[in-house]
N, C-alpha and C positions, 0 to 999 in steps of 0.2 A: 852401524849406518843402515843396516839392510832391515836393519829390526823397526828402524824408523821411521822407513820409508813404506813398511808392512801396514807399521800404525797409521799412520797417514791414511794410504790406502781402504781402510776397514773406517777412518773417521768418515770419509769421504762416501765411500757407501750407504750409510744412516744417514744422510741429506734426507732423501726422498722417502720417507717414510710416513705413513699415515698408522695410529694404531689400530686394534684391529673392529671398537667399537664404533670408529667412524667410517667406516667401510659398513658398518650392521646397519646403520643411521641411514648413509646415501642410498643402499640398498632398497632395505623400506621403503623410503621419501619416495624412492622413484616408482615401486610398485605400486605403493597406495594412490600415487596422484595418476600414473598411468590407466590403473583398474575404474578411478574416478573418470576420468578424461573420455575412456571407449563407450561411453551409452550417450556421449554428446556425439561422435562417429557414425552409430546408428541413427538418430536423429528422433523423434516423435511423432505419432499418432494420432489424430482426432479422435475423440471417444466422447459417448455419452453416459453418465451413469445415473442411474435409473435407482432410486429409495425408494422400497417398499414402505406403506403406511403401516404394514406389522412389522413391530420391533423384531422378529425371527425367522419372516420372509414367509412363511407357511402361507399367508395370506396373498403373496403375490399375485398381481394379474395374471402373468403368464410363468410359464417353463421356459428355457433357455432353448427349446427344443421347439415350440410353440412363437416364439419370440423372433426366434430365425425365420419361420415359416412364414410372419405375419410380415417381415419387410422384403422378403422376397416375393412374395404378393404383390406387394405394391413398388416394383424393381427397384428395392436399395438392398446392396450385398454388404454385409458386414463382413468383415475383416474374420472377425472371432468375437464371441461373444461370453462371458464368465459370470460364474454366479459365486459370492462370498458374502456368506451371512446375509443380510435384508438389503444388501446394494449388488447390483448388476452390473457389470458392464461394457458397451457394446463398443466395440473400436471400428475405424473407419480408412479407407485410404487415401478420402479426402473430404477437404473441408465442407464442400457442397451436398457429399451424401449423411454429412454430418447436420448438416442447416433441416436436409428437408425429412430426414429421420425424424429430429426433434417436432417440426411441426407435425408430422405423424402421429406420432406420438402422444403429444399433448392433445391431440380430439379424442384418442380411443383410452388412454391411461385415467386410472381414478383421478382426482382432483386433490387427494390428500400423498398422493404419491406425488415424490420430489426429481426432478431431471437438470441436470448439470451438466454445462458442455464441460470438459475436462479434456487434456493430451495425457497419453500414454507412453513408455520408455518403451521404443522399437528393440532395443536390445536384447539380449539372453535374460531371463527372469531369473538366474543364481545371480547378475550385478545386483539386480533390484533389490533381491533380498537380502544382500551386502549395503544397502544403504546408499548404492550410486545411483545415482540420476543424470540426465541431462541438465545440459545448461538452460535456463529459459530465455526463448528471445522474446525481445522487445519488441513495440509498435509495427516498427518501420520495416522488420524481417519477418513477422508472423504474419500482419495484414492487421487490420479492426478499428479500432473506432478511441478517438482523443477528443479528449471535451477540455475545455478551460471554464472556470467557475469563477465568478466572481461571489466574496460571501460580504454582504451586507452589514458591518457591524458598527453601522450609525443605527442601520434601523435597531441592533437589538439591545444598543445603550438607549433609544427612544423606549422600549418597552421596559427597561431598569428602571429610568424616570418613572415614566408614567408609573410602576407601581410601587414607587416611595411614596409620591402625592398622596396616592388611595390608603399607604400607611399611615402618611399623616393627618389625612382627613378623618380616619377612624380614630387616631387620636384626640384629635381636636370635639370629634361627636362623644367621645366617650365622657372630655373634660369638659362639654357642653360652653367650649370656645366658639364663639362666630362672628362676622364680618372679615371672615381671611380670604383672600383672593391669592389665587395662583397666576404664575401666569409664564411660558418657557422662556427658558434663556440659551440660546445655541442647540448643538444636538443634543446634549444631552444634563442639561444644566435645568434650572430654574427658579423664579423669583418668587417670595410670598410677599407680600403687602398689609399691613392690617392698621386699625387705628384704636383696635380694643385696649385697652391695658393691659401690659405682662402677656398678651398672646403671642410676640415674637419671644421675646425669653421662654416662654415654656416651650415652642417649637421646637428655640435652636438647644435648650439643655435636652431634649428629648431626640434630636437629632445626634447629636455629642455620644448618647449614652448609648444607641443603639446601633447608629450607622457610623462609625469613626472614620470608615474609607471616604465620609461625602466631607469637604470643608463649606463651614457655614462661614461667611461673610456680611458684617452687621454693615449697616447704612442708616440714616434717618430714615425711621419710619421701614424699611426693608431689609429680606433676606437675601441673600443671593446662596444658592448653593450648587454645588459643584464637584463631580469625581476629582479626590487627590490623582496626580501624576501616575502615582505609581497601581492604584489601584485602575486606573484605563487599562493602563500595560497589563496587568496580571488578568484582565478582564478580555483585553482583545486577542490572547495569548490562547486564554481557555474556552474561548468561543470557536479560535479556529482549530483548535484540538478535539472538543465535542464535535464539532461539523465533522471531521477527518474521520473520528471513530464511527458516526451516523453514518457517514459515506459508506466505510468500506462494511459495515451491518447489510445497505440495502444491496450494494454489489453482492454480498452472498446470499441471500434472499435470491436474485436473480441468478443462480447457480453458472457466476462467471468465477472460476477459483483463482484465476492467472493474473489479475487487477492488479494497477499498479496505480494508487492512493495517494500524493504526496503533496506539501503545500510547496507554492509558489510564489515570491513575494510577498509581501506582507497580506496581502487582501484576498487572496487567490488560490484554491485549487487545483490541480493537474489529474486527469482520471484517463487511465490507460486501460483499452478493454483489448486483448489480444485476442485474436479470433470470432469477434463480435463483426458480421458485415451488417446485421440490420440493428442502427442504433434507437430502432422508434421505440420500441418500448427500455431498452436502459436511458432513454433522455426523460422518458415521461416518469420516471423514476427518481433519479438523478435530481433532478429537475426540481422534481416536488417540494414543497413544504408542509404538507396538509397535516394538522392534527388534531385531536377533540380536545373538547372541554364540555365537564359538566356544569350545568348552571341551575341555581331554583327559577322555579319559575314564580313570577310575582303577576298578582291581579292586576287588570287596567283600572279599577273603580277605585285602586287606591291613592293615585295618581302618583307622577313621575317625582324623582327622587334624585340627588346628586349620585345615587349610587346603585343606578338600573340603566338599563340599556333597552332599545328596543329593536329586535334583529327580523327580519322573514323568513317564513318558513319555506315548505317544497311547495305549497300553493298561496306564494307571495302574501300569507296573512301577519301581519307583527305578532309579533308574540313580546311581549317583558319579562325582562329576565334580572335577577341580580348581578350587578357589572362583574362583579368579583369571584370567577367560578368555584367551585364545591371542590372541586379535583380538576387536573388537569392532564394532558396525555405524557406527560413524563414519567408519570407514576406506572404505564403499562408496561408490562413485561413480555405481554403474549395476545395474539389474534385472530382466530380463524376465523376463514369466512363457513358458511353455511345456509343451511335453507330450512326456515320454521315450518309449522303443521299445516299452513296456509299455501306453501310454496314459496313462500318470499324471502329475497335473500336477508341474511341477518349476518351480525362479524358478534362469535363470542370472543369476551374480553375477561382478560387474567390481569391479577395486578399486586406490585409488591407489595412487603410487610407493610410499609409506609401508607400507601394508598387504599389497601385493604381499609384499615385503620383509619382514615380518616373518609371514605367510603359509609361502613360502618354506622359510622359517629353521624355523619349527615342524613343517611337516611332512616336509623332508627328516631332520629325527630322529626323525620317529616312525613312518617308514612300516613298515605291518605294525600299527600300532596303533588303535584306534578312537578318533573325534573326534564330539561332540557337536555337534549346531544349535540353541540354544536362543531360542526364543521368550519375549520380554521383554514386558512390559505394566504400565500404572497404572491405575488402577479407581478409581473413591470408592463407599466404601462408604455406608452406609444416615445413618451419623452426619458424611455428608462428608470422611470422612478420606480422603487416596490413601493406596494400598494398590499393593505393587509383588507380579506374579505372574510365576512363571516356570516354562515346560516344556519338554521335551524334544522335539523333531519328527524328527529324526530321527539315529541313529546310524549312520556308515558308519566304514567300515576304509579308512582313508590306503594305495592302492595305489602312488603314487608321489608325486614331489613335486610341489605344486601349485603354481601360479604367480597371475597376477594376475585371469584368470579360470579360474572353477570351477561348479558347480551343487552347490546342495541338492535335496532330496526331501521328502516329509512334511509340505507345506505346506495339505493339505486338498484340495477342491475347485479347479477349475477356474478359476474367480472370488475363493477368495479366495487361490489364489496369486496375482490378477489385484492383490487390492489389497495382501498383502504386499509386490509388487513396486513399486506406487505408492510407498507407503509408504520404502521403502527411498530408491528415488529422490531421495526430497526429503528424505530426510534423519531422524535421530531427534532428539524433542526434548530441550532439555539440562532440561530442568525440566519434570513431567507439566502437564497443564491440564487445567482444569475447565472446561465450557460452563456458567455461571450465569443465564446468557439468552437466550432466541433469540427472535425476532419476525420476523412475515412479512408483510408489505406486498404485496398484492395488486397485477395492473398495472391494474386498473381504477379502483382509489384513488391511484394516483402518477398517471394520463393525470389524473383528477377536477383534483389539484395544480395540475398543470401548467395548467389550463383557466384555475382561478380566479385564481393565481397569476399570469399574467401579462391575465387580465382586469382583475384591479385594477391593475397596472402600466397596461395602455393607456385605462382610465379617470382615474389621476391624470394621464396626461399629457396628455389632451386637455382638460381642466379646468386644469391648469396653462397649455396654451397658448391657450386661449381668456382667462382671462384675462391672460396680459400683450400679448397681442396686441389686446385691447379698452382697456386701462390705460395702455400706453406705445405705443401706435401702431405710428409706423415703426419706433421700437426694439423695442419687443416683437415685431418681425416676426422683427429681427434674434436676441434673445433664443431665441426659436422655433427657430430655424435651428442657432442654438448647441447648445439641449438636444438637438434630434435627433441633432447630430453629436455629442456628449457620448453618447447612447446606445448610439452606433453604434461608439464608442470604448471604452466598455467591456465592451459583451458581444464586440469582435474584441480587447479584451486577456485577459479569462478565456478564450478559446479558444486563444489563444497558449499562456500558461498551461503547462508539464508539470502534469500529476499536479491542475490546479484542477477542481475538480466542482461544479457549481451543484444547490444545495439547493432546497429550499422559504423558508428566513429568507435563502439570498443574494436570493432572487428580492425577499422585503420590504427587501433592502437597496439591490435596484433602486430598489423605489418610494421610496426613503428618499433618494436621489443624485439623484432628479427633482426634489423639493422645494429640496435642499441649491445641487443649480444655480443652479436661477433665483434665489435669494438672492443669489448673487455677480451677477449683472446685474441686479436689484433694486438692493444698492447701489453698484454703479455710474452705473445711470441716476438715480437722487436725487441723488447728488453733481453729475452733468450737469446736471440740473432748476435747482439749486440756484445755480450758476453762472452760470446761463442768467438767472437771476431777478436774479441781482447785474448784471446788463446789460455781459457778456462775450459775445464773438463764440462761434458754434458750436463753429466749433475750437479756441478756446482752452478753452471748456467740457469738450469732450471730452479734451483733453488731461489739463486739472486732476482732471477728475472719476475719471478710471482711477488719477493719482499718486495722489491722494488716498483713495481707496476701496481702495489694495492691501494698503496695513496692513493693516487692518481685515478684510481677507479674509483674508490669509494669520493671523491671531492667531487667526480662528474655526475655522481648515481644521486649522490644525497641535494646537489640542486637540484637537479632533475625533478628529485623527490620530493621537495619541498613546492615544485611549481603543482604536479600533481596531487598535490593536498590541498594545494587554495583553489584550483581548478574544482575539487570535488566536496568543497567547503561549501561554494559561495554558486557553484553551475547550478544546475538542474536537469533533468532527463539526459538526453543525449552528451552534453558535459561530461556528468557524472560518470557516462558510462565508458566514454573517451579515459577518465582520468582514472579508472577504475582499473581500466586493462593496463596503461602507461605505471600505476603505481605497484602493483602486482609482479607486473615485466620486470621491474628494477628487481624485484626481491629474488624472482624465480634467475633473472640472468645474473645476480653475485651467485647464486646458489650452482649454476652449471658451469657458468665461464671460471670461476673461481676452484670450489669444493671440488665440484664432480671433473672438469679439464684437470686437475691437478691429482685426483687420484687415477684417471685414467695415465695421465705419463707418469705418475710411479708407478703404475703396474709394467707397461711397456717398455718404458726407456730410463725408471730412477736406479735400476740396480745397476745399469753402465757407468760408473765410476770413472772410468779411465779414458774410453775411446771418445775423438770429437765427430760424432755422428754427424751428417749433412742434413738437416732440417729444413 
């Protein structure tokens, strides 16, 4: 009987056991995300960083010695300043000596030298070089500049149309078809007309064979043709995907690295500039649609043609041109600005395999002949309509054949060859935009956020641990210990994070995953309580009380979780970043109220077997 009651005993004891790899696991988890977590504690730095135009710095304007001396001259103190390979860079202690640095800056630095506002990890530089970083904030806690986009893509199914027509039409001259009249049909649709014989049959077989995505529709005597359904869709998909990728090209161009790029709605843009207070030049940027095209240039004595154009130049003369450009700016790859032997500004121009090549091909036939550069643009006019403009910049005579680089002329100013060349760089857009919004967040109202915002976070929590640590005693100590480490777990997984940014409503979704915690060790310890009350040893209490209580937890985490995934489905910015923290919270509070509270009381309290301890 004694032998029996031995065994018991010894069965009773292995309740509360964890093996010895899951104790290696919790360990880990919590250093890595803690190690992660402390350079968001520190917080970040303004900095500028400064690219030499020599690939190995040797060429630098200045010495970091030199560089110090030239902005305390002009009273801006930097912080510290560092030199690594052909980039510098100068940190700040605040945003303001950050603004007027950079304009500093930019009068005295070369022109082919590159400057980028950038934040810095205030922390120990051994996290850094461990790969930890800060969390990044958002708009509304950093300070800078939100713009709303509207992108246009009636008008860029208007420019689909219109150059099928010009396909057709070349067809039609080729098969030396005529009396065919066009004429639109909605945005992006259109009619042909004809009374020739067999010229709508050969249209529509010549349509069929080439364009399958258009449906042709016969009628007496008429075509009617039309984008399929699904080819809109794959078309208004990929327009605002090209925009997204052009966007975020000309944002780094503009050496802002912290943008936050993303669509909205179906029609619409969202662009987050953190740390930007003057938005003049990222709007005129932004903003832009401007792009070239080459075009031949055709005699007036030969008279006008279905398939010429007649555009003005920079001293309002017409110039005729072939409707149908030679190349176009999608084909550039690259664009500097510069200044020829004249002093004038000039933008040389790079261009892929593609455009090289067909480059090439045009102007080995036409040297001796003159080739236009024209200047592309969208506008909205007064009643919000875009409006597409176009000039001539400049005319020169094809001296020999041109290859993959070349230069224009005629670009204006100094500067704004500076930003056609930007411009070019990053690309043009496949569909104009509108800026419908812009707002500007001060950094004195995002530090204000950030104050309160995590004032209320460390006021719910020390009220959350005052009471369970008043309530549940020992366990509420243990409780305590959990939530911290639950905290400390989730701001080092949003730092982990690519691409996550902590808002002003992720911060409410902190205070909201404090609450949610102690809930799961709430009921856990009642289950214990309750156990304890039916006159069961400690350990078997704690045993039953965790089976028992995981239901229960997991049924409330996993709605929860489910509302946090449509919230960050279907939201957008500050949503997003609400649902972002709230969906995180679930993961990191099964991981401490559950995992890590239950290895902490088998360390303390799972080897008491016998005794019914007051909890």
């Amino acid at each position: 009987m004694k032998k029996k009651s031995t065994k018991s005993a010894a069965s009773a004891r292995l309740l509360n056991r964890y093996s010895a790899w899951k104790y290696v696991v919790m360990v880990v988890t919590i250093v890595v995300l803690t190690l992660s977590a402390i350079p968001t504690w520190y917080g970040e730095l303004p900095s500028i960083q400064v690219t030499s135009s020599s690939k190995d710095g040797s060429n630098a304007t200045m010495s970091v010695t030199q560089l110090n001396q030239f902005l305390e001259q002009r009273d801006i103190t930097a912080k510290s300043i560092t030199q690594k390979g052909d980039v510098m860079t100068i940190v700040f202690d605040s945003e303001t000596e950050q603004t007027h640095a950079r304009e500093v800056l930019d009068k005295h630095l070369s022109k082919d030298d590159s400057i980028t506002f950038s934040y810095v990890s205030a922390a120990p530089v051994w996290l850094g070089d461990m790969g930890f970083n800060p969390i990044k904030l958002g708009l509304d806690l950093r300070g800078g500049v939100q713009f709303l986009l509207n992108v246009d893509v009636d008008k860029a199914f208007e420019e689909q149309r219109n150059t099928l027509i010009d396909e057709v039409r070349d067809n039609l001259r080729q098969e030396r078809i005529r009396g065919v009249k066009f004429s639109h049909a909605g945005v992006d649709g259109f009619d042909i007309e004809s009374r020739t014989p067999g010229a709508l049959t050969n249209i529509s077989d010549y349509l069929e064979q080439n364009y399958p995505n258009w449906k042709v529709t016969a009628t007496s005597g008429e075509l009617n043709v039309q984008p399929t359904e699904q080819s809109k869709s794959e078309f208004r998909t990929v327009t605002l995907q090209q925009n997204l990728k052009i966007m975020r090209d000309r944002i780094e161009e503009l050496g802002i690295t912290e943008a936050l790029v993303q669509r909205q709605g179906e029609h619409s843009i969202r662009i987050e500039l953190p740390g930007i207070q003057d938005p003049a030049q990222a709007k005129n940027v932004i903003g832009a649609t401007a792009t070239l095209a080459f075009h031949e240039v055709k005699s007036a004595s030969e008279g006008m043609t279905g398939n010429q154009i007649v555009l003005r130049d920079e001293h309002n003369q017409p110039v005729v041109l072939a409707k149908r450009p030679a190349l176009t700016g999608e084909h550039i790859i690259n664009a500097r600005a510069g200044v020829d032997k004249m002093g004038f500004s000039e933008v040389n121009i790079s261009l892929d395999h593609a455009g090289g090549k067909i480059m090439s091909d045009f102007s080995g036939k036409h040297i001796g002949k003159p080739m236009a550069t024209v200047y592309r643009e969208y506008t909205t006019n007064s009643r919000g309509e875009t409006e597409r403009s176009e000039r001539v910049i400049s005319v020169a005579t094809i001296q020999t054949q041109l290859g993959s680089q070349f230069r224009i002329t005629g670009a204006g100013t100094q500067q704004e060859a500076q930003d056609l060349a930007l411009l070019l760089r990053a690309g043009s857009l496949t569909a104009p935009v509108t800026i419908v919004e812009e707002r500007t967040i001060g950094a004195s109202l995002g530090a204000e956020n950030i104050h309160n915002g995590f004032a209320a976070l460390a006021l719910g929590m020390a009220m959350t641990l005052t009471f369970m640590a008043l309530w549940y005693r020992r366990l509420g100590w243990v409780a305590n210990l959990a939530l911290i480490i639950n905290m400390l777990s989730l701001v080092g997984i949003i730092a982990l994070l690519p691409g996550a940014v902590l808002t002003l409503p992720g911060i409410a979704g902190l205070v909201l995953t404090v609450g949610m915690a102690v809930d799961t060790n709430v009921l856990i310890f009642e289950r214990i309580k309750d156990k304890l009350a039916e006159g069961r040893t400690l350990a078997q209490s704690i045993d039953l009380g965790f089976g028992s209580a995981l239901s229960t937890i997991l049924d409330a985490n996993i709605t929860t979780m489910i509302t946090a995934v449509v919230l960050y489905s279907i939201g957008n910015g500050p949503i997003q970043g609400f649902a972002l923290t709230l969906g995180l919270g679930l993961l990191t509070s099964l991981f401490s109220g559950v995992f890590v509270s239950r290895g902490l009381i088998n360390i303390g309290w799972g080897r008491d077997a016998r005794r019914n301890v007051r909890v």
